[in-house]
C-alpha positions as CSV (number, residue, x, y, z in Angstrom):
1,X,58.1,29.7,-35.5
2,X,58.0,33.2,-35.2
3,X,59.9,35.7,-32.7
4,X,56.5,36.0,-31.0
5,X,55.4,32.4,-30.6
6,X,59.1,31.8,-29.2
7,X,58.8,34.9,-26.6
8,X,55.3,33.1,-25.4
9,X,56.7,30.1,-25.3
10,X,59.5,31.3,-22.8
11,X,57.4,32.7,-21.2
12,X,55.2,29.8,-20.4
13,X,58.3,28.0,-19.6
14,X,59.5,30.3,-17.0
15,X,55.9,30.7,-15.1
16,X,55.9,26.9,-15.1
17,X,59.6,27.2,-13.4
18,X,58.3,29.5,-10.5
19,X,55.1,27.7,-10.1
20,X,56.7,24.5,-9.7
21,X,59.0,25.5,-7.6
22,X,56.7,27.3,-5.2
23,X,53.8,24.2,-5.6
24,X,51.4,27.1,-5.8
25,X,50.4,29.3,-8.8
26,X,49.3,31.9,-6.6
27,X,52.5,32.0,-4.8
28,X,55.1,31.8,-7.3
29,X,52.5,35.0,-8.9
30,X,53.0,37.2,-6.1
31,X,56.6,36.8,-6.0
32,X,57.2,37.4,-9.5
33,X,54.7,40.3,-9.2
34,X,52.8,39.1,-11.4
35,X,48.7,38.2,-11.1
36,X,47.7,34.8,-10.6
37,X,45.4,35.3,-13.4
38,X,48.1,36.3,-15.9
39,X,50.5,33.7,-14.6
40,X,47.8,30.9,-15.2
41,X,47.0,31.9,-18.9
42,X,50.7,31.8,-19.5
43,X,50.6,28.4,-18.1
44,X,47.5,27.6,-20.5
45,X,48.8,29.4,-23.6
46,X,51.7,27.1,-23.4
47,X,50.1,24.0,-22.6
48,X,47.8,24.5,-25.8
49,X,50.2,25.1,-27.9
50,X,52.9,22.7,-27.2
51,X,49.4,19.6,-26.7
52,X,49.9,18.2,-23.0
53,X,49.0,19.3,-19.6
54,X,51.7,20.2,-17.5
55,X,50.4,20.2,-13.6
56,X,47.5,18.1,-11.7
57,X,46.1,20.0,-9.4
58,X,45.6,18.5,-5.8
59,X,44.2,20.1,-2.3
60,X,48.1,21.4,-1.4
61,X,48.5,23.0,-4.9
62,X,49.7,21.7,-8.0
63,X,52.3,18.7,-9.2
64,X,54.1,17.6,-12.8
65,X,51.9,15.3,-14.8
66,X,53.5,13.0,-16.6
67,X,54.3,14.7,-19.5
68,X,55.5,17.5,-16.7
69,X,58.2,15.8,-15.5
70,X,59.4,15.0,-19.3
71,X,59.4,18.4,-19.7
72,X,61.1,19.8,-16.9
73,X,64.7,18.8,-17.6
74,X,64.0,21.1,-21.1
75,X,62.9,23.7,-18.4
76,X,66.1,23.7,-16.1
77,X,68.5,23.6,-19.3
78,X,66.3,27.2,-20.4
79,X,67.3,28.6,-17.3
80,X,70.9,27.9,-16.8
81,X,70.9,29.2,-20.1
82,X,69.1,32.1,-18.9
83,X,71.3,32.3,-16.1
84,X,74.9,32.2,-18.2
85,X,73.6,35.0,-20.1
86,X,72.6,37.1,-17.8
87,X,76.0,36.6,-15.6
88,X,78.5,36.0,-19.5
89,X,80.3,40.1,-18.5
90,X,80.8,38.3,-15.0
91,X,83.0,35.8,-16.4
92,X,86.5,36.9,-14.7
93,X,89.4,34.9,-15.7
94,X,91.2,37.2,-13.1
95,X,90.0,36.2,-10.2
96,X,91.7,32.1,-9.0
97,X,93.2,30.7,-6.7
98,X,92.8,28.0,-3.8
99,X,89.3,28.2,-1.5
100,X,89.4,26.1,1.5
101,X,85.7,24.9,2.1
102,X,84.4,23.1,5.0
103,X,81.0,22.2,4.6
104,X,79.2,19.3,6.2
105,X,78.2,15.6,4.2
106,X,74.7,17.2,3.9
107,X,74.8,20.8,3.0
108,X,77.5,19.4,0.9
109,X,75.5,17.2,-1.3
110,X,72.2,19.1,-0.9
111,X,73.4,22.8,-1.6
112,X,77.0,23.2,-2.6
113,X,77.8,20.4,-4.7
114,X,74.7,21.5,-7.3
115,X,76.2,24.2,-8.2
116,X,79.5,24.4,-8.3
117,X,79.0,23.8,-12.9
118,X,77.6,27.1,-13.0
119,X,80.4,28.7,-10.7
120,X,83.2,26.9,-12.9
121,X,81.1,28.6,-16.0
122,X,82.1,32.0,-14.1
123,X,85.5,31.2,-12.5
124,X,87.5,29.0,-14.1
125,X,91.0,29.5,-12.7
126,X,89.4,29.1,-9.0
127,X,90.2,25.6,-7.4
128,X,88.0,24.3,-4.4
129,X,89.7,22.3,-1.7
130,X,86.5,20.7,-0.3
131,X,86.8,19.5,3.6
132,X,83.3,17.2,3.6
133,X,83.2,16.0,7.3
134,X,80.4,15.9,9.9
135,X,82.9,17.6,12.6
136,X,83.1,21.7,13.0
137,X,86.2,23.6,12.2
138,X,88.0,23.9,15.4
139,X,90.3,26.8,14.4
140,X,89.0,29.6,11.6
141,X,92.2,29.5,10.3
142,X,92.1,26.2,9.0
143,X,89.6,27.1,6.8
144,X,88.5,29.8,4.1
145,X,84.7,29.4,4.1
146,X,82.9,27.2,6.6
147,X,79.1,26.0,6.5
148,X,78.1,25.6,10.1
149,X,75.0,24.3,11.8
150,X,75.4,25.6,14.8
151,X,75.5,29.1,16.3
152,X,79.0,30.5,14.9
153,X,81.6,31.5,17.0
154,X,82.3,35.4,18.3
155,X,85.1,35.6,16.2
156,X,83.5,34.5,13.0
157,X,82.2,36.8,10.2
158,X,79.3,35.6,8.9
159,X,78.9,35.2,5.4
160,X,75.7,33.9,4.4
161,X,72.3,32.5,6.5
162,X,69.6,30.7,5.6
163,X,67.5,27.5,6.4
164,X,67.3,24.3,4.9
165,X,63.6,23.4,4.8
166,X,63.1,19.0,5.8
167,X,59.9,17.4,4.4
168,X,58.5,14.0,3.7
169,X,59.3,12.2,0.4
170,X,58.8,9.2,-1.1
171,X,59.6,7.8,-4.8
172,X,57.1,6.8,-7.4
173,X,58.4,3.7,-7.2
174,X,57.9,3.4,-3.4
175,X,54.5,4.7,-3.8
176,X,53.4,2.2,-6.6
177,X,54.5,-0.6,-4.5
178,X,53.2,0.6,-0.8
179,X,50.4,3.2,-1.4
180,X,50.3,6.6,-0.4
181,X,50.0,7.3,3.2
182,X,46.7,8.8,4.4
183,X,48.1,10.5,7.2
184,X,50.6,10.6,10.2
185,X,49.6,8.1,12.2
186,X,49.4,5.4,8.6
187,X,52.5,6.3,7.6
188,X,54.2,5.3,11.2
189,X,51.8,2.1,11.5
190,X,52.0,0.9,8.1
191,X,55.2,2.4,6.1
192,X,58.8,1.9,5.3
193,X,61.0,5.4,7.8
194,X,64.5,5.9,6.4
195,X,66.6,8.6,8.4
196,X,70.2,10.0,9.3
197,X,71.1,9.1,12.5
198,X,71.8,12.5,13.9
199,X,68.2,13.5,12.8
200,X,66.7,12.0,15.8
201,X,69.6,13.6,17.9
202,X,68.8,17.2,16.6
203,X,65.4,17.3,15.7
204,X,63.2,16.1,19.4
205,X,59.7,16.6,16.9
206,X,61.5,14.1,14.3
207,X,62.9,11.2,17.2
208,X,59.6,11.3,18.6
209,X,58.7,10.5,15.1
210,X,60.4,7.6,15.4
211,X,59.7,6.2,18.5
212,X,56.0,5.9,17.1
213,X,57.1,4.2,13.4
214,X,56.9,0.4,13.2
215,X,59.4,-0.6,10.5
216,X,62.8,2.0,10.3
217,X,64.1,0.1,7.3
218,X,67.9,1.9,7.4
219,X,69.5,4.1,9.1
220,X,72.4,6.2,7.9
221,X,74.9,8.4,8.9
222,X,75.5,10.2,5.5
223,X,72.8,12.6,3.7
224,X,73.8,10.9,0.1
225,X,73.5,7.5,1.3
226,X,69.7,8.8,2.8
227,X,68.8,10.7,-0.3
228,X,69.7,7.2,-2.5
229,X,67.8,4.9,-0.3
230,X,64.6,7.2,-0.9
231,X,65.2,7.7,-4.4
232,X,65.6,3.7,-5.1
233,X,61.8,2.9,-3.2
234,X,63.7,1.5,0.0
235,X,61.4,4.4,2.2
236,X,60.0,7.7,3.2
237,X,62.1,10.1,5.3
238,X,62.9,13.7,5.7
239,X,65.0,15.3,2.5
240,X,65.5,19.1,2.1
241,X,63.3,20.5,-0.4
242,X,65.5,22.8,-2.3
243,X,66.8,19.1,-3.7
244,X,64.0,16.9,-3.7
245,X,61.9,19.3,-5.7
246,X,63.8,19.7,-9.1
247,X,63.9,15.8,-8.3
248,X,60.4,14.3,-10.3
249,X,61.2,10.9,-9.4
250,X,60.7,12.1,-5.8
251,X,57.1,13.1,-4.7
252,X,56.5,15.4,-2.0
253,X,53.7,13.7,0.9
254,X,51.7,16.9,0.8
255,X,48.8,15.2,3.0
256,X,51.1,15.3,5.8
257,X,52.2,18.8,7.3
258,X,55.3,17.4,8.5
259,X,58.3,20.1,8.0
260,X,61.4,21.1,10.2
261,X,63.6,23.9,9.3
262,X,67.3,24.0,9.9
263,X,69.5,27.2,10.1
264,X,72.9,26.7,8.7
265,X,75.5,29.8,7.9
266,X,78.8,30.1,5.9
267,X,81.5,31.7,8.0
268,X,85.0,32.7,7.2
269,X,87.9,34.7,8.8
270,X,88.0,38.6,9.2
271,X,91.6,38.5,7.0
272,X,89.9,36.5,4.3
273,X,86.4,37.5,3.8
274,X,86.7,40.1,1.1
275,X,89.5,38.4,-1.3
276,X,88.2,38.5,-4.8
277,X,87.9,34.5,-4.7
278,X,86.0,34.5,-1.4
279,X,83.1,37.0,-2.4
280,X,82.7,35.4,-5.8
281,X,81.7,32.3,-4.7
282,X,79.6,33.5,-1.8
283,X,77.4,36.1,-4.3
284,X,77.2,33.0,-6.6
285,X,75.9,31.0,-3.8
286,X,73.9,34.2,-2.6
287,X,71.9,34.3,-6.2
288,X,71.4,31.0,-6.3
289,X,69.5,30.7,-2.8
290,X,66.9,33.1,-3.6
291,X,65.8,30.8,-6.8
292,X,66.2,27.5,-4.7
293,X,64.7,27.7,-1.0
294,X,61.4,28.6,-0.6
């Protein structure tokens, strides 16, 4: 294969990334700054050459096929790759020692915990001493780095913000077995709800929800535990989409403009915020936020 066929088919690759990611071509176009004529014959140069079709396209935008999904592990391991390369003169064996994190079971499991590999890849000598709790910090000095729901305290220096975007999946497997809802109203009357517990307590649009849907199947008090119960077929329910999308096995219930948004920020303490350790794993965490919420 030659340098040029290889360069194309990166290419393709990488317009596939941003246009899954954004479910649009259009969109993931005009944030690459790129035309969404250009981006689309990238998209069809590769398809041709490599002999499948990548996306369906449906009224909300476009989805993996089949052979997409096979593909789109290949895709994620090009762009770690991508991503090592571009950061290899960042790798700083100087910089380790301890980081006290508080983060909640949620944010935890849906934004941290992902990655951390790629941190380690960068910062190997730094050691994370991970709190996981539903509870707030009480004191700042018990901690390093918090990630807080709620409105951070006077005294905090704020870090990082940004919002956690909630919206309705089910697995294929649930879907082969129960249908596809056809709207709101079906998908109360006629379909399997899974949800956290303090979903309904926070969220007023998501317990009203609820007091409308026939059969709430489980009900759990930990994000991992929700996120497996929707993954195995056992229901549909609310998952944050900077996970559930790099997730093909989950399916996004476009039909239904359902979405809540929830601000979280990572605090720390005035004495701590600019140690070496603190700021490296807050720009990592920076970087990768503006490639994984939309």
């Amino acid at each position: 294969m030659s340098i040029k066929q290889k360069v194309s088919l990166l290419k393709g690759m990488l317009c596939i990334a941003e246009a899954y990611k954004e479910g649009q071509i259009n969109a993931a176009a005009n944030r690459n700054g790129m035309k969404q004529s250009n981006m689309s014959k990238e998209i069809k140069n590769f398809e041709q050459f490599i002999g499948i079709q990548v996306f369906s396209r449906t009224h909300k935008g476009i989805i993996l096929t089949k052979d997409g999904e096979q593909l789109w592990s290949k895709i994620c391991t090009v762009e770690k790759i991508l991503y090592d390369l571009k950061h290899f003169s960042e790798i700083d064996n100087k910089i380790s020692g301890s980081i006290r994190l508080w983060v909640g079971e949620g944010i935890g499991s849906a934004y941290i915990a992902s990655y951390l590999s790629s941190f380690y890849d960068k910062y190997p000598d730094v050691h994370l001493d991970i709190k996981c709790t539903l509870e707030t910090p009480q004191l700042l000095n018990d901690i390093d780095i918090a990630f807080v729901y709620e409105q951070p305290p006077q005294d905090a220096i704020v870090l990082l913000k940004n919002t956690l975007k909630f919206r309705l999946y089910a697995s294929k497997t649930y879907l082969s077995k129960f249908g596809h809802p056809k709207d709101l109203n079906d998908l109360q009357k006629n379909h399997k709800i899974c949800s956290r517990k303090d979903f309904a307590h926070n969220w007023p649009r998501w317990s009203e929800f609820l007091s409308e849907a026939q059969h709430i199947t489980a009900t759990t008090d930990a994000s991992s535990m929700l996120y497996s119960l929707v993954k195995d077929g056992v229901g549909v329910s609310l998952i944050p989409s900077c996970i559930a999308k790099i997730d093909p096995d989950l399916i996004q219930l476009n039909n239904i403009p359902f979405e809540i948004n929830h601000t979280f920020w990572a605090i720390s303490r005035k004495e701590a915020k600019d140690l070496p350790k603190i700021r490296a794993l807050i720009n990592h965490l920076k970087e990768m936020s503006s490639t994984i919420f939309d």
